[in-house]
C-alpha positions as CSV (number, residue, x, y, z in Angstrom):
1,X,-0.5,-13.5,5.9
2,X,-3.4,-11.2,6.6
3,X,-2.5,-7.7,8.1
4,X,-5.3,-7.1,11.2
5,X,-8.2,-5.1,9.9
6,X,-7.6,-2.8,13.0
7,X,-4.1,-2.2,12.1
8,X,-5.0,-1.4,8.4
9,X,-7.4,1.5,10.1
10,X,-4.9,3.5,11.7
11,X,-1.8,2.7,9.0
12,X,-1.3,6.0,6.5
13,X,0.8,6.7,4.0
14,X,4.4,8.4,5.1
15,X,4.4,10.9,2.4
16,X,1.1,12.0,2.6
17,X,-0.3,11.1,5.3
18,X,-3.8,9.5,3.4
19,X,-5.1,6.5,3.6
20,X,-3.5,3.4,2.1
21,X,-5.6,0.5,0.2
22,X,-4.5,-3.3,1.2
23,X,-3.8,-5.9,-1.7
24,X,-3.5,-9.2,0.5
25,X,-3.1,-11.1,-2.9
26,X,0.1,-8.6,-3.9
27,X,1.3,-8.2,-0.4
28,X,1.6,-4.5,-0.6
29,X,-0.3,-1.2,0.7
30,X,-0.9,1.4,-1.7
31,X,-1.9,5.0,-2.0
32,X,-3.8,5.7,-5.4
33,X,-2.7,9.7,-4.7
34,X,0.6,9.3,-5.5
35,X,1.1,5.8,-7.1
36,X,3.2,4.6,-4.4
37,X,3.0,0.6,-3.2
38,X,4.6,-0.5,0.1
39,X,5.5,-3.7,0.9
40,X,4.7,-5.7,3.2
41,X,7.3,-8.1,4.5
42,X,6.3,-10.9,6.8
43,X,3.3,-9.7,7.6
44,X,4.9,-6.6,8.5
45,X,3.9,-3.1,6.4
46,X,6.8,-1.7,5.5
47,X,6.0,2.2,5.8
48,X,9.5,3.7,4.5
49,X,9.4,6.2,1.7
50,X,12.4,5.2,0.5
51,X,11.2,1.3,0.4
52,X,7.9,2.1,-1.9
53,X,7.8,1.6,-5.1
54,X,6.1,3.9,-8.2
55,X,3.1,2.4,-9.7
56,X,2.8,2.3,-13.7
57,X,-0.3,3.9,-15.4
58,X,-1.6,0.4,-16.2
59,X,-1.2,-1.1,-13.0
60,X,-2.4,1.7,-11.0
61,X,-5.1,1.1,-13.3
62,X,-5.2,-2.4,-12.8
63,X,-5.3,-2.0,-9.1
64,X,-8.2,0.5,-8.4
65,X,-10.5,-1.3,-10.9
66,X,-10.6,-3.8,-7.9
């Protein structure tokens, strides 16, 4: 499910407060700053530091060749 381009304009990251890139096909926000992916659950991002989960070197990679 697609999260509402609208919604994604005004949704930033909890630690850092920066912007957060969408990845419909992985269901997850993520902040390239700090390597952190958030879920999304239901169509619902889920915006809890303790929730996100650290990126690896190659997928970070991975993800901001995109």
């Amino acid at each position: 499910m697609a999260i509402d381009h609208e919604l994604l304009k005004i949704l930033a990251c909890p630690e850092d407060k920066g912007e957060l890139l969408y990845f419909e096909d992985e269901n997850i926000l993520y902040n390239p700053r700090i390597r952190r992916a958030y879920p999304i659950r239901e169509g619902i991002p889920v915006l809890l530091i303790s929730e996100a989960e650290a990126v690896t070197e190659e997928k970070h990679a991975e993800l901001t060749r995109r």
